[in-house]
N, C-alpha and C positions, 0 to 999 in steps of 0.2 A: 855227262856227269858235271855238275855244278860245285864248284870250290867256294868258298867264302874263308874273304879274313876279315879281320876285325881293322878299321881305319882308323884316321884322325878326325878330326874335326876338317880340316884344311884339305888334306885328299877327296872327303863328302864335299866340301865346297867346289873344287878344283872339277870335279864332277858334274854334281849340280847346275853348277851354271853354266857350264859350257852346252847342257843338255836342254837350258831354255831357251840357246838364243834363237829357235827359229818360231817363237812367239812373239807374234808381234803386238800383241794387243794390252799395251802398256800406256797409259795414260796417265797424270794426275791432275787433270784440270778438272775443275768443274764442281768442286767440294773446297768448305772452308771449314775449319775444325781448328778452335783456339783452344790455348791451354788455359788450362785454370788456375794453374799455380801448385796442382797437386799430381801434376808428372812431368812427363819429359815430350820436349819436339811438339811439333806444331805442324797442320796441314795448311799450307797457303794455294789460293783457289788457280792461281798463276803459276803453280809449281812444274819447274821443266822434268822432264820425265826421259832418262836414260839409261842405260842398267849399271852394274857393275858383276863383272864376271872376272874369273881367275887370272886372266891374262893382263889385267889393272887398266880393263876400258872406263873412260871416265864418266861416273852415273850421277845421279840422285835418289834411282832407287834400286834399291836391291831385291836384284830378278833373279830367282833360284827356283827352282823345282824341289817339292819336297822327296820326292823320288824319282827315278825315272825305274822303277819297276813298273813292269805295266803285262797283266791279264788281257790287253788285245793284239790284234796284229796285224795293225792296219799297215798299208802296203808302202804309203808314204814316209813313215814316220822309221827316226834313227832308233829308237826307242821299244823298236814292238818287239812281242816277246821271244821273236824266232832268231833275233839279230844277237850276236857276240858280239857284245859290249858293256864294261866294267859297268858294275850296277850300285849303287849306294842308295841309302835314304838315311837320312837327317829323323830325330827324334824334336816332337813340341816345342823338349826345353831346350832345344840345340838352334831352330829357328829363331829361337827367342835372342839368346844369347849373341848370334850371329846380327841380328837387326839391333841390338841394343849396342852393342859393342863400335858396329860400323858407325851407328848413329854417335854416340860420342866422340870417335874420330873424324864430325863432319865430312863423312864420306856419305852417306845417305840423307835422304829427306824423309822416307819411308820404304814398304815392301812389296813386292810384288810376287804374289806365292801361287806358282800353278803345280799340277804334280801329275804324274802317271799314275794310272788306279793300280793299286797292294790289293790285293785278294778282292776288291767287292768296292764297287761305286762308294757304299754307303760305308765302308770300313777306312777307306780313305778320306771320306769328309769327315767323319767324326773326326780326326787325326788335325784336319784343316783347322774345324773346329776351335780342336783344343789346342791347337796354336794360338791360334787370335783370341780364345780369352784368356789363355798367360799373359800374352802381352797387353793387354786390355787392363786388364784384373791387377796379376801381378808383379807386372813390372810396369804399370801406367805409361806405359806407349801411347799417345795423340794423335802422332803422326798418320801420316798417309799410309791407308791399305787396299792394295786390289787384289783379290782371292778370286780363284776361277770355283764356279761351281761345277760340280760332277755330274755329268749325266749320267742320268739311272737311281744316282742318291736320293736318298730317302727326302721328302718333302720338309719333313719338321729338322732335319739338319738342317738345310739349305737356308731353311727360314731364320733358324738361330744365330748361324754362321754372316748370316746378311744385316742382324743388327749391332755386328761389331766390326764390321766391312765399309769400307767407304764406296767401292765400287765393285761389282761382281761384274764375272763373264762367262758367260756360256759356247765354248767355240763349234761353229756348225760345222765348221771343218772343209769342208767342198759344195756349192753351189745346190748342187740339185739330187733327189735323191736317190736318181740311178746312179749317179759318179759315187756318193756314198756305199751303196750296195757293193758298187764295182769295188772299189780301193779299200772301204771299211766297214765289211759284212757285216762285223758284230757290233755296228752301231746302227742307230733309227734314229728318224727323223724327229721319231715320237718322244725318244729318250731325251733328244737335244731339245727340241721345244717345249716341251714339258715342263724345265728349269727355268724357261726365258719367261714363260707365261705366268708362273708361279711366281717369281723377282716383280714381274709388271704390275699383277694384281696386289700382292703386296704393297708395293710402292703408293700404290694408289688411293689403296687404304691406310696407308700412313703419312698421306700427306691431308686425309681431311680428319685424322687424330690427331696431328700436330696443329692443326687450325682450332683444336679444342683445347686440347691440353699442353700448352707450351713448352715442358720439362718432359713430353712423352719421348724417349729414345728413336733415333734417325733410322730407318733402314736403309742402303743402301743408297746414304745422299747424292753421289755422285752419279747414279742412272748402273747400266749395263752396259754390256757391249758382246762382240763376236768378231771371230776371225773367222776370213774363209781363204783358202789355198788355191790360188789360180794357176792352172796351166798345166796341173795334172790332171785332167778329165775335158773330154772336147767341147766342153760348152760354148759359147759365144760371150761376146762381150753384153751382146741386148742380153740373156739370159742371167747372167750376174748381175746387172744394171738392174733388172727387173726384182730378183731373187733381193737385192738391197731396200730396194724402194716398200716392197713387201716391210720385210723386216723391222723400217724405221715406222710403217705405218699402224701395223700389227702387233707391235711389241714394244715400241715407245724406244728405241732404243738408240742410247747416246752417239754410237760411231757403230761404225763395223769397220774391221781393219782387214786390207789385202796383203797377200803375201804371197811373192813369186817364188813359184814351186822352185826347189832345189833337189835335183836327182840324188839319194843318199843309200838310195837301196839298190841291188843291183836287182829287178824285179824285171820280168817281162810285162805285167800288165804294165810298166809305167812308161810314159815318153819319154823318149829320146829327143833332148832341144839343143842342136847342133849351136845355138847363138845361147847357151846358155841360162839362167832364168830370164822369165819372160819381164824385163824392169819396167822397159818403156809401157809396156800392157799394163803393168802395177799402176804405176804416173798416171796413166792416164784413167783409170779406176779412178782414183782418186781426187783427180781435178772433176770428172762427174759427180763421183761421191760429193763434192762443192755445191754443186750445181743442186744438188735432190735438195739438200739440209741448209741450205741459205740462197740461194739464186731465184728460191721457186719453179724452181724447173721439173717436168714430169719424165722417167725412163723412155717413154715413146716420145717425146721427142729428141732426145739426146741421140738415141738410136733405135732402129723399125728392126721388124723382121725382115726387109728387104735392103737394109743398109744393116747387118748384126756386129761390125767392126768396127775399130776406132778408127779416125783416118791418122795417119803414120805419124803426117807432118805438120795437122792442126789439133790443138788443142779443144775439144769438146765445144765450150763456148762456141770458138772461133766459128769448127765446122759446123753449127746449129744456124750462124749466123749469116753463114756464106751460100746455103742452101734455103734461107727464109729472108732474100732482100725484097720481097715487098713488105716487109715490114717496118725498111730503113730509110734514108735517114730520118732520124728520130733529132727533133731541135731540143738541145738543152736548156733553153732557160723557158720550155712549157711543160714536156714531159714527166709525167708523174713517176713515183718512185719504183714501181715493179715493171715501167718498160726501162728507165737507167740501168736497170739489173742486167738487162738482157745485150747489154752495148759490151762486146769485146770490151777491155781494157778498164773498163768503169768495174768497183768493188762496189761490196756493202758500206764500209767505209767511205769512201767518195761519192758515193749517190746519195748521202746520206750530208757528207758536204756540202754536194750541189743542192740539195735542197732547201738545206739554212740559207744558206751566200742568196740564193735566189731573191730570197726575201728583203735585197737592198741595194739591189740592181743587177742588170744583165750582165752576162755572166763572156768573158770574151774563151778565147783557145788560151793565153797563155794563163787564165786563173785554174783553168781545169788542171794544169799542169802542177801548177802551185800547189792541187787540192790532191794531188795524188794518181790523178786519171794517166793510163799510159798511152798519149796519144799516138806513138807509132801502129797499136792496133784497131783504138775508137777511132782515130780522125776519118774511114771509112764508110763508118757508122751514123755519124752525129753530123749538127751541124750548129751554127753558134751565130742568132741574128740573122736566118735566113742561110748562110753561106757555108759551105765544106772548108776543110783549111786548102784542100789543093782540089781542083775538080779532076774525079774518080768516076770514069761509067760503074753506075750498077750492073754490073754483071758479075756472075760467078768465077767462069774464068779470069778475067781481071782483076778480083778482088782477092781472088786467090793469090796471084803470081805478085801482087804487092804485097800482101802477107807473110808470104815465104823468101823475100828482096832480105829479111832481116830474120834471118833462122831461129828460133826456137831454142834455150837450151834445154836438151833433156837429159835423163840421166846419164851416169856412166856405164858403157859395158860392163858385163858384169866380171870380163875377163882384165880389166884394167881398174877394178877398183880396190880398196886391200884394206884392212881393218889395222886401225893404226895400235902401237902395242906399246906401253910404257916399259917395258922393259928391253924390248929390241929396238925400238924405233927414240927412245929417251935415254937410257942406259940407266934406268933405276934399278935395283938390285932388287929380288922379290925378299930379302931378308930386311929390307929399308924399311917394304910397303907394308910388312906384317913387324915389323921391329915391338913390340912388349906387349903384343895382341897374345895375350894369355888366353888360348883357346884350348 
């Protein structure tokens, strides 16, 4: 038997957001949207992107879930429908209110709006929908918006909903689509690509509308994106690596964001991860995720089906590079700019250095340093006027153990880290943070 009572505003919040934070696909780069003078807020294309949730973590954008009622019941999630736990949903005008409100007490920059599906994929986008055009429409809202599209919804929501969106996501949820099957029967692979493929073509087609008609409406200027949940399903590291690589080539797509499973159900299909979630497997997703989307680097080489794991103690680069020394050393003041990429320690930024500076003389060890280059891991690598800074055999095991001479920081356990809270950890009073917030 299900009870219902009627809330506040501030209980639905208190709710809501506590019920997004294990989304992580929050961004606001990559879109610029100025005002014109005829509303409010502004999207700057540099804007830092953190949430704000009940407990007064400090954001810029405000991440809420329109509900977390939800018609599935996938095995992972806090959220499905077989789980006892306090349920709320926010009405249109209540999002509005809530994003407009935060927004003049410069606590936001803009919204980040995902939600559990209410009766039916497409009953819930409509609702998304008419979110984003109250605040569009009627309260001239500017600012930054990322709305997750629904899978399963109706195609001409999705489309409508993306021309007053700055950025859509469609989250795949888990790598491949038996872990799907396994953990979230009543989703498809078909359902989730479906939305991503339909954003992409669109996109496409309104970027050579916009080359026509300069005043045609943006769809979805900031790109897409997708989350996927590592470490509850056995995949490997090559097979997400792969499953990414796909993705960005297939779908155009701006990021894909990793997130270390957190056990929240007490479910037998799910693992049991005695060290917690899997972080340092995150980190290092991520530093490859680098590597695909600006290093030029391909998934088979990062990792094979006969090496499918990160190594513990180097960083992707590193071990690409510690396993491919005939390729090295590479002289700096010849080497062209897509083998600088591949040198441990040299970025896009400083290969990008070195190749101006180059243009006015050679180039020694300590300008690289000047330029940005971390020579504790390139000086293995490179060499400057013929010479290494210290002579190094190439070999693997010795390139290794000076590598590892100067440890790595990687993340924190996840048993030792703790989300900082302005009201216990500052002593602000939650009647301060909400003081004449007429809600």
């Amino acid at each position: 038997m299900r009870i219902e009572k009627e809330m506040t505003l501030m209980e639905k919040l208190t709710i809501l957001t506590d019920a997004a934070k294990y989304d992580v696909a929050c961004t606001s780069s990559g879109t610029q949207r100025g005002n014109d003078g005829a509303g409010i807020g502004n999207c700057i294309s540099a804007g830092i992107c953190h949430s704000f949730s009940a407990d007064g973590r400090c954001i810029s954008l405000l991440k809420i879930l329109f509900t977390n009622e939800c018609v599935f019941d996938c095995r992972y999630c806090i959220n499905r429908c077989s789980n006892d736990v306090p349920r709320a949903s926010f009405t249109p005008e209540e999002v509005c209110r809530l994003t407009i409100e935060f927004y003049r007490r410069n606590y936001i920059e803009g919204l980040f709006l995902s939600s559990g599906v209410l009766h039916s994929p497409s009953y819930t986008m409509e609702l998304l929908y008419q979110t984003l055009y109250l605040l569009r429409t009627k309260y001239h809202f500017q600012g930054y918006i990322h709305v997750k599209a629904i899978p399963g919804a109706s195609g001409e929501l999705i489309e409508k909903t993306g021309f007053l969106a700055d950025r859509m996501s469609v989250n795949l949820e888990l790598p491949t689509a038996a872990g799907l099957k396994l953990l979230a029967p009543h989703k498809s692979r078909k359902t989730i690509l479906g939305p991503m493929r339909l954003i992409q073509s669109r996109r496409e087609e309104n970027c050579r509308e916009l080359t026509v008609y300069k005043k045609a409406p943006a769809f979805v200027p900031a790109g897409q994106s997708t989350q996927m949940i590592i470490g509850a399903t056995p995949e490997s590291d090559y097979q997400i690596v792969k499953t990414a690589e796909a993705l960005y080539r297939n779908f155009a797509l701006k990021r894909v964001f990793y997130s270390a499973f957190v056990r929240v159900n007490d479910d037998s299909s799910l693992p049991v991860l005695p060290g917690g979630p899997p972080l340092l497997r995150e980190h290092r997703l991520y530093q490859a995720d680098w590597l695909l989307r600006y290093y030029e680097f391909q998934a088979d080489e990062i990792l094979s089906e006969k090496r499918p794991f990160f190594n513990a103690f180097l960083d992707p680069k590193c071990n690409w590079a510690v396993q491919n020394l005939d390729c090295f050393p590479v002289e700096i003041n010849r080497s062209d700019y897509h083998t600088l990429l591949r040198v441990p320690g040299i970025g896009v930024r400083s290969a990008r250095r070195i190749i101006r500076a180059r243009r006015y003389g050679e180039l020694r060890f300590e300008d690289l340093k000047k330029m940005g280059v971390v020579l504790k891991r390139a000086q293995y690598f490179i060499t400057c006027k013929g010479r290494m800074l210290y002579p190094v055999k190439l070999e693997e095991e010795e390139v290794t153990r000076n590598l590892l001479n100067v440890r790595e920081k990687l993340p924190f356990e996840a048993q030792t880290c703790r989300q900082m809270n302005l009201f216990t950890d500052f002593g602000l009073k939650r009647e301060e943070l909400y003081a004449d917030f007429s809600l």
